[in-house]
N, C-alpha and C positions, 0 to 999 in steps of 0.2 A: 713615577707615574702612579697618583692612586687610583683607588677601584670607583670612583666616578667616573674618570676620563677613561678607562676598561669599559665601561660598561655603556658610555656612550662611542666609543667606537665599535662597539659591538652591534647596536641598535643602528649603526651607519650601515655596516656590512649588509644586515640582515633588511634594511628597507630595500636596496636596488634588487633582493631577491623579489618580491610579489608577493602576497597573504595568499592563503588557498581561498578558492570560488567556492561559493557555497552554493551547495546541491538540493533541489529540491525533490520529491520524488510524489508530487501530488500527481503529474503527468502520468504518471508512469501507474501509479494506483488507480486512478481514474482510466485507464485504458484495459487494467486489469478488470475491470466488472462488467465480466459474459455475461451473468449470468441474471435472467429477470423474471421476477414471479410474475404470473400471467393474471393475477389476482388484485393484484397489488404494487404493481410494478417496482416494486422494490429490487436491487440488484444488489448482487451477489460476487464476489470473486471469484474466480476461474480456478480455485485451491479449493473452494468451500465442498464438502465430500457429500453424497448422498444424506447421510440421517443428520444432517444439519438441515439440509432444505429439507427433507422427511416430517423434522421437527416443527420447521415454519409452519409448515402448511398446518399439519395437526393443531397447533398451539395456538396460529392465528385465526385462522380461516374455519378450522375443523372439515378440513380436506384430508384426502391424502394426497400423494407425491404427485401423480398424472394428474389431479387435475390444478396444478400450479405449476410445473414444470416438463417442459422436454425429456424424454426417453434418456438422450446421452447427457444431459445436465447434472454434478456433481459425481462426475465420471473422469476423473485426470488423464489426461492424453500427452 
């Protein structure tokens, strides 16, 4: 037997297994963003830490933090 007829028995085996599913993780990214400037309604992930939003505000707005954001916002729980 050559390594043709190997490697097409191989390829026999391995179809009646299934291919993996592919996964997306937009759902999942997209339920992660709590978090929403009040300015700008831009949103935010639920990871994102205070002097990021801190940042925003000053950089875009030339705000500080309360007046774009929630108290416990950029607060990991």
């Amino acid at each position: 037997m050559g390594n043709g007829a190997k490697a097409q028995q191989k390829r026999e085996r391995n179809a009646g297994k299934g291919g993996k599913e592919a996964k997306s993780q937009l759902k999942s990214n997209a339920a992660a963003l709590s978090i929403k400037c009040k300015t700008c309604f831009q949103s935010f992930q639920s990871t994102t830490n205070r002097k990021m939003l801190g940042d925003h505000a000053s950089n875009k707005h030339g705000k500080v933090f309360a007046d774009c954001f929630e108290a416990e916002d950029g607060v990991e729980k």
